[in-house]
N, C-alpha and C positions, 0 to 999 in steps of 0.2 A: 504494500500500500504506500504510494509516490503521496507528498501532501506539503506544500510551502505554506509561509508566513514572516511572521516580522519575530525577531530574538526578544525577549522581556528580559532574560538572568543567562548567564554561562556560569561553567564548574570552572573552579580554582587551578587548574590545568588548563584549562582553555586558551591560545594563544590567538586562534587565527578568526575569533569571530567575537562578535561585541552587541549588546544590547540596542537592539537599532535596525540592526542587518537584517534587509530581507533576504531568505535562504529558501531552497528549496530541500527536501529530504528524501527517504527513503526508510523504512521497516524492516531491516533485511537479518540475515545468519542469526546468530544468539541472540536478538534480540524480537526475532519472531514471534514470539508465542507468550512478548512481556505487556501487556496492554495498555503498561506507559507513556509506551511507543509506538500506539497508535493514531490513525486522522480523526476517528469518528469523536474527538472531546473538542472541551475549547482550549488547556492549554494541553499541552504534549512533548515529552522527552525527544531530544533529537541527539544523535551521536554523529560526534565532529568528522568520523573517517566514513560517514554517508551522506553530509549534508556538503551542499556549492551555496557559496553566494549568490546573488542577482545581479546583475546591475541595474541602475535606475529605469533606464527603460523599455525593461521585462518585465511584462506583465506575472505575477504571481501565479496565476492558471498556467501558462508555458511553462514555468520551473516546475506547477507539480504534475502535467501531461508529460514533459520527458525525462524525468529522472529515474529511469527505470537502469535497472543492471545492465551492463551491455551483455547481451548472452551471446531466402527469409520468404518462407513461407506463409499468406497469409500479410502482406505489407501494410496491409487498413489497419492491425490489430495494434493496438500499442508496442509490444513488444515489437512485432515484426514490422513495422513503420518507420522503428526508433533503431534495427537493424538493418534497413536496407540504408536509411539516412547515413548511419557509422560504414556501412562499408562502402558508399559513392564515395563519403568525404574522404577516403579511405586508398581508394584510388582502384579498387576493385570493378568487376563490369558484373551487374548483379541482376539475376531473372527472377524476378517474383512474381506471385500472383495476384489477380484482385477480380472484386465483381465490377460492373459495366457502371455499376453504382457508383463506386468508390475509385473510378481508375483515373479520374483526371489530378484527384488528389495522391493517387498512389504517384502517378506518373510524376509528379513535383518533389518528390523525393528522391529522382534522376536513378533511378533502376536503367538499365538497357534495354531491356524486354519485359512487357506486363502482359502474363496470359491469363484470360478468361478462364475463371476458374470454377465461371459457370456450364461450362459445354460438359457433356459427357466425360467421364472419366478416362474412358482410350485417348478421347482428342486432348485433352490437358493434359496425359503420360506423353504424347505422341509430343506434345510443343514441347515441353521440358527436357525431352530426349534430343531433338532438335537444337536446341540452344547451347549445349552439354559440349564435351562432358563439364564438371563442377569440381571445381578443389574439396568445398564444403556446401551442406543443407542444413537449412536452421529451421525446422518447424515450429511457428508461435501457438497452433493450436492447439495439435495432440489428443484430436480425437481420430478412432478407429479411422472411418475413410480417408482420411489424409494419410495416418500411417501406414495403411492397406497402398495406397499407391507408390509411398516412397519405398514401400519397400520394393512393389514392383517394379518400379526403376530401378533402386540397385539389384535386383535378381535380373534384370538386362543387360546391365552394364559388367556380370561377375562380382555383385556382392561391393562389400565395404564393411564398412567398421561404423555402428552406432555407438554413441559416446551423450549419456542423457548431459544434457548441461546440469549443473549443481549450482552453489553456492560461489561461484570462480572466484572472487573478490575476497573471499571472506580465508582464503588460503593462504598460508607467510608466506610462498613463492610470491604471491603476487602482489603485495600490499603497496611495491611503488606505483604498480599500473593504478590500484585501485586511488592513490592520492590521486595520479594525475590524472584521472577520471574526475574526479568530484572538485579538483581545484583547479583544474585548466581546464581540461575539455568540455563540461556542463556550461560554466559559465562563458565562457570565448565560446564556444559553439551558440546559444543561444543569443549572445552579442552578437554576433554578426550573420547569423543567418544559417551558417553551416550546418545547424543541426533545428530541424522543422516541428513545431511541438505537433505533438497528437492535437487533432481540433476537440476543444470538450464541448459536449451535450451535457449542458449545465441542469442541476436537479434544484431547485426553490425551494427555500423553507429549511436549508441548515442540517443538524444533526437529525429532525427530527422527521425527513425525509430520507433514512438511509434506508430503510428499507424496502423501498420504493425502487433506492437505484439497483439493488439485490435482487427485487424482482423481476426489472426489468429487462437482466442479466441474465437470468435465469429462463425468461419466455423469449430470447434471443432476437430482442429488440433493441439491440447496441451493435452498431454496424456499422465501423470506420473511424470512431472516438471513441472518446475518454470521458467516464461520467465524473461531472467535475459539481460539488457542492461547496458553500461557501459557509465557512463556520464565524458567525458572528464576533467580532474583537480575536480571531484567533490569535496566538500566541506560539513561541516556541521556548523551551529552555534547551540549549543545546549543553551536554556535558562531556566528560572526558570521558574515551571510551577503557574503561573499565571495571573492573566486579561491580563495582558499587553506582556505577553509571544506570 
């Protein structure tokens, strides 16, 4: 759960952020399952090694539509929107898919190829095969008939190696990526354009509309964005990330 705001307090280890600062966040690894740290309050725990800055003029909705993990199958989806964006700016030539719905907005997140991923299953194996071969596949969805097809494709192409995405960020290998994730690339990307926010489909009425945007999620009536609610005076405390954080 992505959710920005303005800093109210920081923890006594805090260096890189201050009472003021509009930040954007994220809920991620160990801090999953702490409900501290999460969107649906007014104020809420934010940890320094997941939270970017803003700059002045970025809108608060864009920091918490893209602040998602960088984990692109499915381009409309937040994830995979916010994956085909990282791998253009990236220098990659990237095929994704999108409905007829959502393809003018996929297509501004400079993919190479956007196929219809509304035709028939053979014809959308047949374009992806086409466009191929792929270094890498990023599925955002992950329900059955998407995996049913990838996998088809690699049983065409002789197989491959499935590799679920985890926690990437949250591993000591990587933890210089994951700074310069949250402290140069969120915010310069969103400074200057490189990196495109999810559009939010905004929900009315605050916290006490959440469930509303859960159902609506649920009856498969979000299609291209990000439901994006607006919590009254929100607030952040961002702390120092640990035990006691």
């Amino acid at each position: 759960m992505s959710f920005a705001g303005i800093v109210e307090s920081v923890g006594p280890d805090v260096a890189d952020f201050k009472p003021g600062d509009r930040v954007a966040t994220i809920r991620d690894g160990p801090k999953a399952a702490d409900p501290r740290f999460g969107a649906y309050q007014q104020y809420a725990l934010a940890s320094q090694t997941s939270t970017s800055k803003l700059a002045d003029g970025v809108a608060l909705e864009s920091g918490a539509t893209s602040i998602l993990n960088l984990a692109a199958v499915a381009a409309a989806l937040s994830a995979g929107g916010l994956a085909t964006s990282y791998a253009t700016a990236a220098g990659y030539k990237v095929t994704t898919t999108s409905s007829p719905k959502n393809k003018d907005f996929v297509q501004s997140l400079g993919p190479s190829i956007v196929v219809d991923h509304s035709q028939p299953s053979e014809h959308v194996l047949s374009n992806i095969r086409s466009h191929g071969p792929y270094e890498a596949i990023f599925d955002a969805i992950g329900l059955p008939p998407v995996t049913d097809l990838l996998a088809e494709y690699l049983h065409s192409i002789g197989g491959g190696t499935f590799a679920p995405y985890s926690l990437a960020l949250d591993k000591p290998e990587h933890q210089k990526f994951r700074a310069w994730f949250y402290t140069e690339l969120v915010p310069r990307g969103l400074q200057t354009g490189i990196i495109v926010p999810t559009r939010p489909q905004w929900i009315d009425g605050g916290l006490g509309q959440a469930q509303k945007a859960l159902d609506l999620m649920m009856e498969g009536k979000v299609s291209g964005r990000k439901l994006t609610s607006n919590v009254p005076d929100a607030v952040a405390h961002v702390q120092e990330n640990a035990g006691q954080s």
